[in-house]
KOLGUVEX-798294 format. One record per residue (C-alpha): x, y, z. Coordinates in pm, whole numbers, padded with zeros to 5 digits, always signed. Each point is the difference from the previous one (the first is absolute). Layout:
! residues N
XYZ
...
This chain:
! residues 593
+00000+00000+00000
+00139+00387-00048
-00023+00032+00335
+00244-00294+00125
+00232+00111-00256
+00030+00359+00138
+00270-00004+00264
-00098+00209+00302
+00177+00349+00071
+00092+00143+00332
-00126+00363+00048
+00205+00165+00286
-00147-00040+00327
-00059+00271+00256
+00206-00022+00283
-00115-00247+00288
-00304+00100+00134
-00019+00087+00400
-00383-00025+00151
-00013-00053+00366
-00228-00324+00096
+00118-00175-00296
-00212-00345+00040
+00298-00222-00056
+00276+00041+00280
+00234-00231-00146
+00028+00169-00312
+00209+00285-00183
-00301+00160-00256
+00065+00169-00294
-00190+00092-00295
+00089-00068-00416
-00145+00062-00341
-00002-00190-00270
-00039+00052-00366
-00270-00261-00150
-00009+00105-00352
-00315-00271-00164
-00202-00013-00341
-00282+00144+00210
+00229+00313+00091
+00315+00076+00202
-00057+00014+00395
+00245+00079+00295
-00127-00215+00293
+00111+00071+00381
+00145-00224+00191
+00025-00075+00357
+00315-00150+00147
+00073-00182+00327
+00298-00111+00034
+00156-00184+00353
+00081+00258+00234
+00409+00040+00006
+00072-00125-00338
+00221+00187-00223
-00067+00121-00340
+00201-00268-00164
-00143-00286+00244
-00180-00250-00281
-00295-00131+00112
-00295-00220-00198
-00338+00213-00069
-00293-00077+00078
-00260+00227-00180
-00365+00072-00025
-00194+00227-00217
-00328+00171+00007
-00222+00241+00055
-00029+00009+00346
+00335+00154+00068
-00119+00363+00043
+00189+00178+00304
-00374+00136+00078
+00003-00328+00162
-00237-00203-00223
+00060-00380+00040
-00291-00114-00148
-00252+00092-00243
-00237+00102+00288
+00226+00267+00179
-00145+00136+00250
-00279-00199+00091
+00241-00309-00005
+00114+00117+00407
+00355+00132-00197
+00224+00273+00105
-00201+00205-00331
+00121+00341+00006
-00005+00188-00287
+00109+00343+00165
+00317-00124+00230
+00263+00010+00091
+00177-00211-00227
+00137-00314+00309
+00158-00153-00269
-00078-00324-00313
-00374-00182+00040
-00029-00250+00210
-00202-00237-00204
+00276-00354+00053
+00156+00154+00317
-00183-00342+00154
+00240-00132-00278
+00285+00147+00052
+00044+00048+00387
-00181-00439+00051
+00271-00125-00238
+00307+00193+00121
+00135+00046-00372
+00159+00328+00051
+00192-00229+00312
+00045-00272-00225
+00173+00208-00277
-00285+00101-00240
-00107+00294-00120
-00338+00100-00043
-00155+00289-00265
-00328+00132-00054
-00074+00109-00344
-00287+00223-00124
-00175-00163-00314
-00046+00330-00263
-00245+00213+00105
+00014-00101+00350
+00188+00165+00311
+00326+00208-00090
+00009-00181-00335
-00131+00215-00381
-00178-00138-00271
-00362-00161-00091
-00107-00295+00234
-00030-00344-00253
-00099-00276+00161
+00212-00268-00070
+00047+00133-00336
+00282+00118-00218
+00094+00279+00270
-00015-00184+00322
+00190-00297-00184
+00276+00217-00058
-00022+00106+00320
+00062-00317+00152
+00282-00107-00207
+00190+00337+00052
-00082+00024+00358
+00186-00347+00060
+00293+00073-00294
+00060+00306+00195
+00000-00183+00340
+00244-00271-00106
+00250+00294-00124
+00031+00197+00289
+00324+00000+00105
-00122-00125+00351
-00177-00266-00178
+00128-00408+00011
-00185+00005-00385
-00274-00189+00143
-00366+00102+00055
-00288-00175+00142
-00353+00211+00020
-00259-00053+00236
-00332+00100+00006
-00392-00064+00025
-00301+00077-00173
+00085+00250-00247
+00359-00010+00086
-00021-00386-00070
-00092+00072-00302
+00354+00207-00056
+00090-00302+00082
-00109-00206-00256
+00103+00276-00236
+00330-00048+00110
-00040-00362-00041
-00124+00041-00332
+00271+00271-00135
+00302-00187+00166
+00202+00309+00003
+00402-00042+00057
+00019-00070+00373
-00354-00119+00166
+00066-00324+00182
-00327-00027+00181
-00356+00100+00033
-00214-00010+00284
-00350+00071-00103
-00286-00015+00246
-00377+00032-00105
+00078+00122-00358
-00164+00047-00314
+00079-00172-00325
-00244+00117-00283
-00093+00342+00075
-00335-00009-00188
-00104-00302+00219
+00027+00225+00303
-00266+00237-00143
-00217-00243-00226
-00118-00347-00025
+00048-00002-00347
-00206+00266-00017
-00248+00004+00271
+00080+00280+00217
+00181+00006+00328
-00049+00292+00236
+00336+00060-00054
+00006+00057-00385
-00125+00347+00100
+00114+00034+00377
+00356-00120-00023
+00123+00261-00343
-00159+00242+00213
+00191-00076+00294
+00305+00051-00147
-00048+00302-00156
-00019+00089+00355
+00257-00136+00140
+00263+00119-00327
-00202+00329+00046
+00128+00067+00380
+00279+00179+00060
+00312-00002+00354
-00034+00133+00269
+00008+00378-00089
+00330+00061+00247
+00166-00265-00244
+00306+00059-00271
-00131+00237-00227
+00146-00219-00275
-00251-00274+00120
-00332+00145+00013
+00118+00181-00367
+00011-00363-00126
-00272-00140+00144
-00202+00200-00169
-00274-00157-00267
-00150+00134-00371
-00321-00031+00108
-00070-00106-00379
+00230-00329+00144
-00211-00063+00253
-00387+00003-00252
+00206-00189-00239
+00111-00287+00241
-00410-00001+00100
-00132+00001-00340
+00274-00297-00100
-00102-00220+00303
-00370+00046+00031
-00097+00054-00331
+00164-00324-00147
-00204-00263+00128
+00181-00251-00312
+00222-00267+00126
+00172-00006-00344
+00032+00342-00074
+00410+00144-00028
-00022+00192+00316
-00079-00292+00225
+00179-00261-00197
+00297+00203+00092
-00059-00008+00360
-00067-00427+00044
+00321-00101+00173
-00062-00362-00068
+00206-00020-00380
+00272+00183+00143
+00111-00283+00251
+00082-00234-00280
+00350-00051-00002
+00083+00182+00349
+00229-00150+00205
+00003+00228+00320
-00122-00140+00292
-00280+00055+00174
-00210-00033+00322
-00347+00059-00017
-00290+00052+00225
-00372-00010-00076
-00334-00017+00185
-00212-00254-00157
-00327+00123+00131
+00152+00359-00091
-00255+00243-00003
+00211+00299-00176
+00344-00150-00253
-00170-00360-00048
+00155-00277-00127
-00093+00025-00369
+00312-00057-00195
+00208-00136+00274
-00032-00326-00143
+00082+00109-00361
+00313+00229+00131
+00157-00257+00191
-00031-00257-00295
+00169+00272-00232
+00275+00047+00241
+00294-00238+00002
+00207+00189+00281
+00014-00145+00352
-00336+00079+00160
-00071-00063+00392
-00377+00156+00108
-00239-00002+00337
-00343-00061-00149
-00282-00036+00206
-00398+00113+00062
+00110+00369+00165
-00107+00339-00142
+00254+00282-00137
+00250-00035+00298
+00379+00035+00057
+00137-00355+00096
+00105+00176+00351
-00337+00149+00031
-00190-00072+00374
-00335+00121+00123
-00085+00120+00286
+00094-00254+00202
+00283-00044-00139
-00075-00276-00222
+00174-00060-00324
-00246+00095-00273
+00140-00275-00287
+00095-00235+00328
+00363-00102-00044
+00265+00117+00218
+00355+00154-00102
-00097+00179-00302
+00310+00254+00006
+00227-00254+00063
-00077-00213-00312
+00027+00287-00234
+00302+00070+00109
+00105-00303+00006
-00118+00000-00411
+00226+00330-00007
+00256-00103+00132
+00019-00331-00246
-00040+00216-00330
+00149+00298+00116
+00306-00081+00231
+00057-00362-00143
-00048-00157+00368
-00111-00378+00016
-00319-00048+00221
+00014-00085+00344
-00358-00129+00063
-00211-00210-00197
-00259+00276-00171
-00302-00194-00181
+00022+00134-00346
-00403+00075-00024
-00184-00052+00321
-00367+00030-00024
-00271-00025+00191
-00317-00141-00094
-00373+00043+00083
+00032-00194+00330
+00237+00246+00122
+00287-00267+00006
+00394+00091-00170
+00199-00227-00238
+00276+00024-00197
+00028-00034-00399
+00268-00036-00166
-00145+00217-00326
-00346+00117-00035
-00216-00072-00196
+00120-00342+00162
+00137-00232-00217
-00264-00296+00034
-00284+00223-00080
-00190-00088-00279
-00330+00190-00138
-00325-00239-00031
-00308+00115-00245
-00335-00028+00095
-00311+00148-00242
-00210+00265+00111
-00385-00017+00036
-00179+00205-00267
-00305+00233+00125
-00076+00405+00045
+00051+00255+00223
-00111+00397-00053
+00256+00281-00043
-00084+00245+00310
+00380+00008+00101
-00128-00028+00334
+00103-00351+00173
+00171-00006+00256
+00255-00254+00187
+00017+00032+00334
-00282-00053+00266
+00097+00319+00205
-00181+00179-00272
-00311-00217+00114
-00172+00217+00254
-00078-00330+00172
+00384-00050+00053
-00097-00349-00176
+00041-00078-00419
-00374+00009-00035
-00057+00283-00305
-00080-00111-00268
+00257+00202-00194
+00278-00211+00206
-00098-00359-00170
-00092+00218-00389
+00184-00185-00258
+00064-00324-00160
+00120-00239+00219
+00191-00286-00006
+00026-00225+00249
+00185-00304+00113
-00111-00328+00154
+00193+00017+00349
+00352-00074-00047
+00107-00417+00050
+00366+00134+00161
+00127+00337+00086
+00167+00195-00265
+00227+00273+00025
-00053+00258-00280
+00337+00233-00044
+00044+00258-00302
-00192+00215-00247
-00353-00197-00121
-00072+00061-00360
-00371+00047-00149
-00139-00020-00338
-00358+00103-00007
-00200+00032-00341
-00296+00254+00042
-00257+00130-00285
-00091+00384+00082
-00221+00230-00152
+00125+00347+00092
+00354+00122+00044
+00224+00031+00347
-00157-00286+00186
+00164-00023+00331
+00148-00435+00073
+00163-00113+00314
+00117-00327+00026
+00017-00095+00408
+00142-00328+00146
-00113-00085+00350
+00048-00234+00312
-00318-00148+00085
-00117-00201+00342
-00205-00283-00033
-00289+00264+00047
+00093+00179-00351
+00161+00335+00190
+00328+00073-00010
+00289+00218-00064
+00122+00168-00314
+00354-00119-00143
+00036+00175-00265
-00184+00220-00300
+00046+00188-00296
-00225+00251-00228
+00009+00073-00354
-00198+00271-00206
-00214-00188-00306
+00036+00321-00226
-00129-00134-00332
-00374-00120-00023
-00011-00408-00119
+00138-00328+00032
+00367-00001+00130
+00203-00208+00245
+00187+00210+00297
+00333-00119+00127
+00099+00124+00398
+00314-00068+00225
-00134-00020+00348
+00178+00183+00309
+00270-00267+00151
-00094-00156+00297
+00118-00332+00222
-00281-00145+00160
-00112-00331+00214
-00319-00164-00114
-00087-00322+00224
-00204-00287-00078
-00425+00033-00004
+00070+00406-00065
-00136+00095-00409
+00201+00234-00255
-00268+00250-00100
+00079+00166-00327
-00223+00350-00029
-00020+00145-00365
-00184+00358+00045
-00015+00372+00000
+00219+00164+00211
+00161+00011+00385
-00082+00344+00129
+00275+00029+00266
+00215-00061-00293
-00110+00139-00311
-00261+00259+00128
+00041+00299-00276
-00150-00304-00279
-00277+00144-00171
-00277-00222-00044
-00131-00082-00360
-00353-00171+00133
+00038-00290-00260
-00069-00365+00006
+00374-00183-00032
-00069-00361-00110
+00286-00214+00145
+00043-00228-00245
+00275-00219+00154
+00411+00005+00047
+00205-00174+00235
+00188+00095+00315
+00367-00130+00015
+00123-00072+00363
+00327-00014+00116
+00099-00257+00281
+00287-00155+00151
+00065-00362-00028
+00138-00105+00415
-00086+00123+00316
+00194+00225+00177
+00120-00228+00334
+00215+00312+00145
-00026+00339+00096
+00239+00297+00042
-00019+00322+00228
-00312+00206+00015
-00353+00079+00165
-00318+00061-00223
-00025+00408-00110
-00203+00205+00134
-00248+00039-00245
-00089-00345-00060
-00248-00068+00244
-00183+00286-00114
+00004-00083-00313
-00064-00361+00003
-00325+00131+00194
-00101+00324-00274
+00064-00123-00312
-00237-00266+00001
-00257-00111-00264
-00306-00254-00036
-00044-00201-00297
-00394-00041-00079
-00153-00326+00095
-00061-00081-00378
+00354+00010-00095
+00150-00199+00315
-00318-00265-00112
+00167-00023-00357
+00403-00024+00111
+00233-00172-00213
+00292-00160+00059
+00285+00207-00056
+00310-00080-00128
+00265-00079+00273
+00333-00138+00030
-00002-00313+00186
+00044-00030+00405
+00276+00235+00096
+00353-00267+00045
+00244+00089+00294
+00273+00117-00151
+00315-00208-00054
+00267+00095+00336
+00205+00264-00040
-00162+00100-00306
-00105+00384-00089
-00359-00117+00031
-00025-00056+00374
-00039+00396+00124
+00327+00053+00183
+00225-00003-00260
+00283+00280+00040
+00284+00107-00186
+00320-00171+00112
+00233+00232+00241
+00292+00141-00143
-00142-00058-00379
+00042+00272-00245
């Protein structure tokens, strides 16, 4: 691309900056600008530096790096800001670089270990000039310069890692994407990896296809604190014709296949990328979902280690307020540094890390040794034909039942189908696949395909979904990827296989078209692992789970639990050969490279 073959050029930095209260005590802070020159313009993007207190200038130290937009010295770690309990200030005085991973930085000890850490501004952000571009030409170029001008510091080892979550995370994957000269690892918690999937269903509205280009403009629109460097607040300045363009781009392109998104899908890019990376995601995520972690981690050959599990968009050293680990594992910091410290400082292992340690619906941890895992094998099962009306208006979850129970109507809409109860447990782990054929009359007809966990009653839990706008009026057969999930299903419970109109706390800005959609057939391809799981590694069950095993509930209607099928299933789940990768406690061997 033109922008990883654009090498990155250092723009003299002021001289250290001196704020008193500076959140980091065992730091030196200083500040740098650097150029970021990109087919979507030129930029110069501020940077935040801690490095360990007492080194000298010529000390060389590994990188670790994250950028963003939350970097603003106003204080701004999120894309709440004030009402997110922060140290918001948009007046002053300046006490110094945001505080958004000081959890990060200050729980793992890097700047005691020998790291440094820097904070850049994304264009259009913070200190930093240009147009905002969501993962685009501009903040592409942005990524790779930011880390080619990290590894060529002269206090620099050469070697960067970047570190992040949510939109940061997604730098991340940019970075693992772009490979520029010098990123060893990525840690990348909670990200996104197709833009338009974060707005859209393929094109049934999220909330967020109008809310989140909004939010941004807001955020890229505020300026420092006004006691800050003059030469900040002068960059952080926006065109406001930037800031209506970036809306008009993201809200008004609701097409999955037009240029502008197509751009902005991360998921091509990790073919071929070697870097490593560790990954986190919540698999009952209610913000960055996992649609497309399945289909990034396939494209990726690098070395990959993740936490996956049923939390929402959480930090893995995240507690509530009683102290409880949000995601449920323990020692968070310590394993990513530990992944640092591999990549970045060439140091063998000392403890036996699982490489992907998940945790299933049952709250319980395990260990794979690559995930998707590699017995997992997908099993195709046809889908009931019937009707359902267009009023974009069902619903998933039986807290939206003013009952508190899944008795409205809208929550069993649909065309189900359903499976006699299972012979043996299964354990479904991946992406599901759908293939529905549909005759409509009208255009934009709103489909959601939704696989559930069902009791022997016929209520149960939602695994995973997926929408997908029917724009053209007639016969035509819809493909979907499902979310990823991992999930337990025991003997006597039912799969329950909902094609219909919508999920509201999802997709609530779909406009209803009032048609009939005739559901002519399809088939649902399931993906499940061949042995049982004997061991277990580390963890409690998040936070969220019970919560959500008890919300997001559904009941099939009595017709379609009196006309199951039998699905098809693998066979009883084997116990895995000893000492193979299958049992759920495999870890990588100490001292392996």
């Amino acid at each position: 691309m033109v922008a990883a073959a654009i090498a990155a050029v250092v723009v003299p930095a002021v001289p250290p900056a001196q704020a008193s209260g500076v959140p980091y005590p065992d730091a030196e802070w200083s500040e740098a600008w650097i150029s970021s020159p990109s087919s979507a313009g030129e930029a110069t993007l501020h940077a935040d530096v801690l490095r360990p207190k007492g080194y000298e200038a010529t000390d060389k130290t590994p990188v670790i790096l994250s950028i963003g937009p939350y970097f603003n010295h106003s204080g701004q770690v999120g894309p709440a800001g004030a009402v997110e309990g922060t140290s918001y200030d948009p007046i002053g005085p300046n006490d110094g670089p945001s505080e958004r991973f000081q959890d990060f930085v200050e729980g793992s000890g890097l700047l005691e270990k020998g790291y440094t850490f820097v904070m850049v501004d994304l264009r259009g952000f913070g200190g930093s000039t240009g147009c905002l571009d969501w993962s685009g030409p501009g903040e592409k170029a942005d990524v790779v310069n930011a880390v080619r001008w990290a590894a060529s510091q002269p206090w620099s080892t050469g070697r960067v890692g970047m570190y992040g979550k949510s939109y940061d995370g997604l730098t991340g994957l940019i970075g693992v994407n772009e490979r520029p000269p010098g990123l060893a690892a990525v840690v990348s918690q909670e990200p996104v990896y197709d833009d338009y999937r974060y707005l859209y269903g393929d094109g049934m509205r999220r909330l967020n296809s109008v809310a989140t280009p909004a939010l941004y403009d807001g955020i890229a629109a505020t300026p420092g604190p006004i006691t800050d460097a003059p030469q900040y607040n002068l960059q952080s300045l926006n065109d406001p014709v930037c800031l209506a363009q970036n809306f008009a781009q993201q809200a008004g392109d609701d097409r999955h296949d037009s240029a502008f998104w197509q751009e902005r899908n991360l998921i091509p890019g990790a073919v071929g990328s070697n870097v490593p990376l560790f990954l986190t995601q919540g698999l009952t995520e209610n913000n960055t979902v996992a649609d497309g972690m399945q289909e990034y981690l396939d494209n990726h050959p690098g070395y990959e280690r993740s936490w996956l599990g049923p939390w929402d968009h959480v930090r893995g050293n995240d507690v509530d307020e009683t102290g409880r680990l949000k995601m449920g594992r323990q020692g968070w910091f310590d394993e990513v540094m530990r992944f640092y410290d591999r990549f970045l400082k060439d140091q063998a292992p000392t403890v036996a890390d699982p490489p992907h340690a998940v945790q299933t619906n049952d709250g319980v941890w395990r260990s794979e040794a690559q995930w998707p895992a590699a017995d997992m094998s997908e099993f195709r099962t046809p889908l009931n034909s019937g009707t359902y009306v267009d009023h974009a208006q069902s619903v998933s979850t039986a807290a939206n039942s003013s009952s508190g129970q899944p008795s409205d109507p809208a929550v069993t809409s649909g065309v189900w189908t359903v499976s006699n109860p299972l012979p043996h447990d299964v354990h479904l782990s991946g992406s599901p696949a759908a293939s529905v054929d549909v005759t409509t009359s009208m255009p934009n007809a709103n489909l959601v395909v939704d696989v559930y966990d069902l009791g022997p009653d016929g209520t149960g839990p939602l695994i995973t979904r997926q929408g997908h706008l029917v724009r053209e009026p007639g016969e035509t057969t819809v493909p979907l990827r499902l979310w990823s999930a991992d999930w337990k299903l025991p003997a006597g419970h039912r799969i329950g296989v909902r094609v219909t109109d919508n999920n509201q706390d999802w997709w609530p800005m779909a406009a209803p078209s009032g048609q009939t959609v005739t559901v002519r057939g399809g088939s649902v391809d399931l993906p499940f692992l061949q042995h049982r799981r004997t061991m277990t590694v580390e963890g409690a069950p998040g936070v969220q789970l019970a919560g959500y095993l008890e919300q997001q509930r559904a009941t099939a209607p009595a017709d379609a639990v009196g006309g199951a099928v039998d699905f098809t299933l693998p066979g009883p789940l084997a116990d895995p050969p000893p000492d193979s990768v299958f049992t759920g406690g495999y870890v990588e061997p100490v001292g392996g490279n």
